[in-house]
C-alpha positions as CSV (number, residue, x, y, z in Angstrom):
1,X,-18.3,10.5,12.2
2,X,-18.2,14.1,13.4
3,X,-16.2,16.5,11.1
4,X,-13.2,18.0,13.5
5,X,-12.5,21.5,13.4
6,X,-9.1,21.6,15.3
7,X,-5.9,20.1,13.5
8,X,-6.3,16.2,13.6
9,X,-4.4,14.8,16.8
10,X,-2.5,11.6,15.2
11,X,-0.4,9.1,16.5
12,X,2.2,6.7,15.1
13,X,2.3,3.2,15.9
14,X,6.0,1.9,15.0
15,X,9.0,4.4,13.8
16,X,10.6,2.4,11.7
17,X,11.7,3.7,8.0
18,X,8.0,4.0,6.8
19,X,7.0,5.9,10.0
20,X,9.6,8.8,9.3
21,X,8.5,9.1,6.0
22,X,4.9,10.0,7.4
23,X,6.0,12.1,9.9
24,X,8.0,14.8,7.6
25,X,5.0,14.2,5.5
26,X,2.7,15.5,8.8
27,X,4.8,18.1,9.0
28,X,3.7,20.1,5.9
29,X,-0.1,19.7,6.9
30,X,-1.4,22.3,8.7
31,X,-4.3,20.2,9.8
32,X,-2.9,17.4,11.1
33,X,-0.6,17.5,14.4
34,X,1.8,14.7,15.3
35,X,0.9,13.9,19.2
36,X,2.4,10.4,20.2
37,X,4.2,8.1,19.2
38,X,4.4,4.3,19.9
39,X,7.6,1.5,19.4
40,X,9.1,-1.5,21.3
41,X,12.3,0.5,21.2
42,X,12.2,4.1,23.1
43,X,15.6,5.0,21.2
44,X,14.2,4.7,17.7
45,X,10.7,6.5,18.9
46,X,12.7,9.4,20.4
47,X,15.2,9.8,17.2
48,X,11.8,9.5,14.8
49,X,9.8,12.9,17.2
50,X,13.2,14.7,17.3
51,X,12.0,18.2,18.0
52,X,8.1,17.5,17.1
53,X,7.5,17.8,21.1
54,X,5.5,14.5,20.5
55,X,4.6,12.0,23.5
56,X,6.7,8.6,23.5
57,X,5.0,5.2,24.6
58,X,5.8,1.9,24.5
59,X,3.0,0.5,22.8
60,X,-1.2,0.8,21.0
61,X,-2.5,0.5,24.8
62,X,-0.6,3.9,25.6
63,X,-0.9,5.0,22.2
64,X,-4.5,5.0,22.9
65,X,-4.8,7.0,26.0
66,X,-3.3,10.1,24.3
67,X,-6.8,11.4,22.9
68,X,-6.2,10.6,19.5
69,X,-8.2,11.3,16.5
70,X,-6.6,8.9,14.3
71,X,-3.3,6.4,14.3
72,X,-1.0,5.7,11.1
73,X,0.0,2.0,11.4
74,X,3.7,1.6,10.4
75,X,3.8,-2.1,12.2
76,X,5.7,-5.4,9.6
77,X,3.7,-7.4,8.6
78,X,4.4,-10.2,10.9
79,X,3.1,-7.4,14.0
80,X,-0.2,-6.2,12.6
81,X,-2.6,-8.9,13.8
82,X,-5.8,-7.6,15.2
83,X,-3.9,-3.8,15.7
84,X,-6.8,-2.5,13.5
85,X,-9.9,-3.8,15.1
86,X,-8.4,-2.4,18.5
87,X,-8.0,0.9,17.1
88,X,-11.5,1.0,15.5
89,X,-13.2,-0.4,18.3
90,X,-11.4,2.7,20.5
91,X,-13.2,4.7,17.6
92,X,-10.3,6.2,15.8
93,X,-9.5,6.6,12.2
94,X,-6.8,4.5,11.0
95,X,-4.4,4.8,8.3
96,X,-2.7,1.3,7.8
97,X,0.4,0.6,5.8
98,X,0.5,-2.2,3.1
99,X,0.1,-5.3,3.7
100,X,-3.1,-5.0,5.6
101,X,-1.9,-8.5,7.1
102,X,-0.5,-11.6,6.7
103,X,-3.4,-13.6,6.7
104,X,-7.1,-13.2,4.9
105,X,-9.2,-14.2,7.8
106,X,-7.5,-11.8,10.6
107,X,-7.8,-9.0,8.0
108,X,-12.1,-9.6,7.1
109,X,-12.0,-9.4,11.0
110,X,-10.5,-6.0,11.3
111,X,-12.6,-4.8,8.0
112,X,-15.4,-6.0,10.3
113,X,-14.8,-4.2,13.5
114,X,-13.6,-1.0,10.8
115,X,-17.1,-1.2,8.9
116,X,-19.5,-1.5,12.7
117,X,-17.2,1.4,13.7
118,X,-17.8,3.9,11.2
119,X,-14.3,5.1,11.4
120,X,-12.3,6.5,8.5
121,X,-9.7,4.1,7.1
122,X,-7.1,3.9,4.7
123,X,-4.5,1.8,3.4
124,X,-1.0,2.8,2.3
125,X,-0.8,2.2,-1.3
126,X,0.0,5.4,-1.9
127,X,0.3,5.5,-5.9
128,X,-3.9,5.3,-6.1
129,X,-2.9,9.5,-5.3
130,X,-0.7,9.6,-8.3
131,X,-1.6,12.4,-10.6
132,X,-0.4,10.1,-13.1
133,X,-2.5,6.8,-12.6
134,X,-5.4,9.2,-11.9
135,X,-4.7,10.8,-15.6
136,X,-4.7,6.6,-16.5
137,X,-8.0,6.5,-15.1
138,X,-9.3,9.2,-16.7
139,X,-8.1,8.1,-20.3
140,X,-9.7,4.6,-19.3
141,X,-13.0,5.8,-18.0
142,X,-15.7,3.7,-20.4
143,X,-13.2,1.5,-22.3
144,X,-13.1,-1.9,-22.2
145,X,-9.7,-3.0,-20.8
146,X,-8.5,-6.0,-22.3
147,X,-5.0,-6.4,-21.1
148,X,-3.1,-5.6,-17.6
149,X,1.2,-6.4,-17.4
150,X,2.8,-5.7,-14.4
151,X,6.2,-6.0,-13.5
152,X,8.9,-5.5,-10.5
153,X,12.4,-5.4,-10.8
154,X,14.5,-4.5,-7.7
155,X,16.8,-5.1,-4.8
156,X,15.7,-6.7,-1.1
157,X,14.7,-4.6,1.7
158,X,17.1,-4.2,4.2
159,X,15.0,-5.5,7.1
160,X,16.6,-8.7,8.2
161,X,12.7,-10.6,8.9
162,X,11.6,-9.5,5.9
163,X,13.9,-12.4,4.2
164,X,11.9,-14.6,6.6
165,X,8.6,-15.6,4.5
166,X,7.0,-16.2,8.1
167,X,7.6,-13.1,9.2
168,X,7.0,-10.1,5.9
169,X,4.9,-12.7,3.4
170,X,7.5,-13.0,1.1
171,X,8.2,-10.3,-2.2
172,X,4.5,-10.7,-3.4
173,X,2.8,-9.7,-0.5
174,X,5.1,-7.5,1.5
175,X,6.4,-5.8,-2.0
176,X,5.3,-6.1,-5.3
177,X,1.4,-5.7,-3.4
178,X,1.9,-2.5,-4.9
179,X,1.9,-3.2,-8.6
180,X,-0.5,-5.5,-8.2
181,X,-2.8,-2.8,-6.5
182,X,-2.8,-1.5,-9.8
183,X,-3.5,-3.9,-11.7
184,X,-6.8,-4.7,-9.8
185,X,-7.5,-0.4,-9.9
186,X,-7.0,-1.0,-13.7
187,X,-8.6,-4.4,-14.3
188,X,-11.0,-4.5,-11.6
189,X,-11.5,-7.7,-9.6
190,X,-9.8,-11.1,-10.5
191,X,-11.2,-14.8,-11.0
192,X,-8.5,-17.0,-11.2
193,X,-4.7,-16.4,-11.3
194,X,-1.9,-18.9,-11.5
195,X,1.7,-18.0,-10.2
196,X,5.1,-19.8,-10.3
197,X,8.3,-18.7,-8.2
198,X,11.5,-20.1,-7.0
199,X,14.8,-18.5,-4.5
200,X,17.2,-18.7,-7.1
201,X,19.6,-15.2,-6.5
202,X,19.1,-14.5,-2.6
203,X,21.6,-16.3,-1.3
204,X,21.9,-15.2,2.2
205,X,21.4,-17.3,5.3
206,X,18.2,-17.9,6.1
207,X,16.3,-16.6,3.6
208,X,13.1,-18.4,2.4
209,X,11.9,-15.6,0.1
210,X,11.5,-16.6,-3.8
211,X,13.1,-13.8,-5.4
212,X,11.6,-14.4,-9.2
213,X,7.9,-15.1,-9.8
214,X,6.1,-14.9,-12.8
215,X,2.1,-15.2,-12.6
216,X,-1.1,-14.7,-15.0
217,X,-4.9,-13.3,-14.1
218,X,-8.2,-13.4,-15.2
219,X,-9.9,-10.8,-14.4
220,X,-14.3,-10.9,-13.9
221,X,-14.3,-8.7,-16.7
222,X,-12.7,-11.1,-18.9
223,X,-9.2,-9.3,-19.2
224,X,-6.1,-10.9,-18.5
225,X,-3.2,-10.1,-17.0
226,X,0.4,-11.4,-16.5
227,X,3.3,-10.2,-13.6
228,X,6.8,-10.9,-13.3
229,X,9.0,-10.2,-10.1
230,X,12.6,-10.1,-9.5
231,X,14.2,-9.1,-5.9
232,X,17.1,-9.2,-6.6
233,X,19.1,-6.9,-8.1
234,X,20.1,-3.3,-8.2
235,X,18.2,-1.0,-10.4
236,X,15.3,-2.2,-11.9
237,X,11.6,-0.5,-12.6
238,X,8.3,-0.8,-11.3
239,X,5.5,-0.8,-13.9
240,X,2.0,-1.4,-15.2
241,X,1.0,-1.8,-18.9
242,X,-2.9,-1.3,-19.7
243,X,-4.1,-2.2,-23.0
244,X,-7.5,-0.9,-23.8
245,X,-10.0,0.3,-27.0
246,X,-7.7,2.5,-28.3
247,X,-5.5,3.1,-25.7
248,X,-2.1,1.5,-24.2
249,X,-0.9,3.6,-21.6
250,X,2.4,2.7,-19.9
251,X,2.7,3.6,-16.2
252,X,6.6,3.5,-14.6
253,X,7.3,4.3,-10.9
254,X,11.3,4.7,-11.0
255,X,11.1,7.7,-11.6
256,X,7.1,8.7,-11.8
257,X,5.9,9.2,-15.9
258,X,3.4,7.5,-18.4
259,X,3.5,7.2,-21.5
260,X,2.1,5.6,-24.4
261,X,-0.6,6.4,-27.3
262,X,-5.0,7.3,-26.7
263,X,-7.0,7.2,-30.2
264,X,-4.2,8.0,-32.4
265,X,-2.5,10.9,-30.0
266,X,0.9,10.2,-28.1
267,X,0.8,10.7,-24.5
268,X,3.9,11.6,-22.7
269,X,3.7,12.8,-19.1
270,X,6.1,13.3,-16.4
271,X,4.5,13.7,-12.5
272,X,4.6,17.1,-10.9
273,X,7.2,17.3,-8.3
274,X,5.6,19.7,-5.5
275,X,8.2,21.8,-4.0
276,X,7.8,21.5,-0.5
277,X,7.6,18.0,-0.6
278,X,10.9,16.0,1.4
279,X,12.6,13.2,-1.0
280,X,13.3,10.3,1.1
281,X,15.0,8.0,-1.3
282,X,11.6,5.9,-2.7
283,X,9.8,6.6,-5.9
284,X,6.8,9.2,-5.8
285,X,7.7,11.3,-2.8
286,X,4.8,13.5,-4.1
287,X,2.7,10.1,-4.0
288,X,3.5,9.3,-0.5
289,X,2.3,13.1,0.7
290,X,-1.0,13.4,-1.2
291,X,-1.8,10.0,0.1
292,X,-1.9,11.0,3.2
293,X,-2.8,14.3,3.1
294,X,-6.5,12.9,1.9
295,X,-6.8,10.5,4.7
296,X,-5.9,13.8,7.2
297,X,-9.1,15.5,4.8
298,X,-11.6,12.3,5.3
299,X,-11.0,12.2,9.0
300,X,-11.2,16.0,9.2
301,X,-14.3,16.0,7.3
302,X,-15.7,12.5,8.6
303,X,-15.9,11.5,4.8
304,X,-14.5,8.3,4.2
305,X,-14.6,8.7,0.3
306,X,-11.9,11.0,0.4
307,X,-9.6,9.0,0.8
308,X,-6.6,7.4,-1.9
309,X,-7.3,4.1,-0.9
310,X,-9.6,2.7,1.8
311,X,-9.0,-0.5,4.3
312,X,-11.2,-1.9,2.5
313,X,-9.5,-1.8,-1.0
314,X,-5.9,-3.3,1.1
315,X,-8.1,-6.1,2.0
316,X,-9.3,-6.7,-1.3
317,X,-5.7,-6.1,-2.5
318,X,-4.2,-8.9,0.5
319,X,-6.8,-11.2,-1.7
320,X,-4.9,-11.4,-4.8
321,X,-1.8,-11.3,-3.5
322,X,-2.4,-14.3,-1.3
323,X,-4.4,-15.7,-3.9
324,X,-0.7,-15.5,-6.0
325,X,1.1,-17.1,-2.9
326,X,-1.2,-19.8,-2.6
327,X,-0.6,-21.1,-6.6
328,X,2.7,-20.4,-6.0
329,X,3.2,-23.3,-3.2
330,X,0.3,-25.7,-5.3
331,X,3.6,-25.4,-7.8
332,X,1.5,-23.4,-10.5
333,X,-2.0,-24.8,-10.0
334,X,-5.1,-22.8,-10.8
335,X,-6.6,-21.0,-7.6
336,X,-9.7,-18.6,-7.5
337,X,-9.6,-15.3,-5.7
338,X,-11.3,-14.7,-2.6
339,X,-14.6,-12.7,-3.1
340,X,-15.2,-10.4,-1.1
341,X,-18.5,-8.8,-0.3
């Protein structure tokens, strides 16, 4: 792809929560220029472009007659099917929130049609941008990581389908796919994992999410692993623990620090909080920006490496977490993690 001189023209499919985080984000990015905007409902597309002067339509066709150079996906889960390859094929860059998909097959078909397109692609796991779990990286490059603990402890979204399991992919997919992004960044790939989980605090009508899992990995590189969820309270943290050659380095999201000892040395470290930067009531505002302020860079620059996180590396991540969701309903059983070439 050509580099683009101009401000990237981006559109927006959905304007739920997500989709106003992205567009304040937009707004502090010179090079990028919000243009369109897509949603079922005209009222919630209208109260997300405000004063932005930004086209409303009703839906990805329209979307893609507004000479866009790229599209952030902010579709649930349950809506994404086959959204990607359309907007690859129409041969423009895509930013798509996590999960990738609900299902493994539909989402090797969009990585397909994203690959044969050449388009630049990301995926929304936007703590990959943390200065801290780049620091992490840095104090891991060339040591042999032996063991990977992730945990999340937290409430329910609000969304009414994302208690439906047929509708978000339950807490491991829809949620906790961000730890466990992580832990694969950390770990590498995975064998084999094992996962338990039960509804057993969620006691709402309807709901067929389990709200407490606990699950181990084995990773290719002969590390292990182990994660625990709970989705049901107030509160809580998100976290990884990396255990290393000399090195254990503890990572926490609520609120953004790391901590922990390298060969001998404490580390304590606190993320940098950039001032211009809009809290919006999640953990790593600063995250959320940088994330996408690469992806506006790759497309801008035609360079697909610059991105936080690729398409590609959601895909991989959809893996494990379905992977978890399969040994999960085999009550426990063993299951190996898709491979992906």
């Amino acid at each position: 792809m050509r580099a683009t001189i101009r401000a990237l023209r981006i559109g927006i499919l959905g304007a739920g929560t997500i989709a106003r985080v992205h567009a304040r984000n937009l707004d502090q990015i010179p090079d990028a220029q919000l243009v369109a905007v897509a949603d079922l409902s005209s009222e919630r597309a209208k109260e997300l472009v405000g004063s932005r002067g930004a086209a409303i339509v009703p839906d990805l066709d329209r979307l893609l007659h507004c000479e866009l150079d790229a599209v952030i996906v902010c579709l649930p889960p349950f809506a994404t099917a086959g959204v990607i390859a359309r907007i690859a094929e129409a041969g423009v860059h895509l930013y798509a929130e996590k999960p990738v998909g609900l299902s493994l097959e539909a989402a090797l078909d969009d990585l397909d049609c994203v690959r044969s397109a050449g388009v630049v692609s990301a995926s929304g796991y936007m703590w990959r941008s943390s200065s801290l779990v780049r620091k992490a990286c840095e104090l891991l490059s060339g040591r042999a990581v032996g063991l990977v603990q992730g945990a999340v402890i937290t409430a329910a979204p609000p969304p009414v389908w994302w208690r439906d399991k047929t509708l978000s992919g339950g807490a491991l997919v829809e949620m906790a796919t961000h730890i466990i992004d992580l832990m694969r960044l950390f770990g590498g790939e995975a064998r084999r994992v094992t996962c338990v989980g039960a509804r057993k605090l969620l006691q709402s009508a309807g709901c067929s999410v389990e709200d407490v899992a606990a699950a181990t990995v084995e990773f290719q590189s002969g590390a292990v692993g182990s994660f625990g969820l709970s989705c049901a309270t107030s509160g809580g943290r998100w976290s990884v623990d990396v255990v290393a050659s000399n090195v254990h380095l503890h990572l926490n999201f609520f609120p953004e620090q790391m901590s922990g000892n390298c060969d001998g040395l404490p580390i304590s470290q606190i993320a940098e909080v950039t001032p211009f930067i809009v809290p919006h009531g999640f953990s790593g505002a600063t995250s959320w920006y940088w994330s996408l302020y690469q992806f506006v860079s790759a497309a801008r620059s035609g360079d697909p490496t610059k991105v936080g996180a690729s398409f590609e590396e959601g895909v991989r991540t959809l893996a494990l977490t379905l992977a978890f969701e399969e040994s999960l309903v085999a009550g426990g059983a063993p299951v190996a993690v898709e491979h992906i070439e």
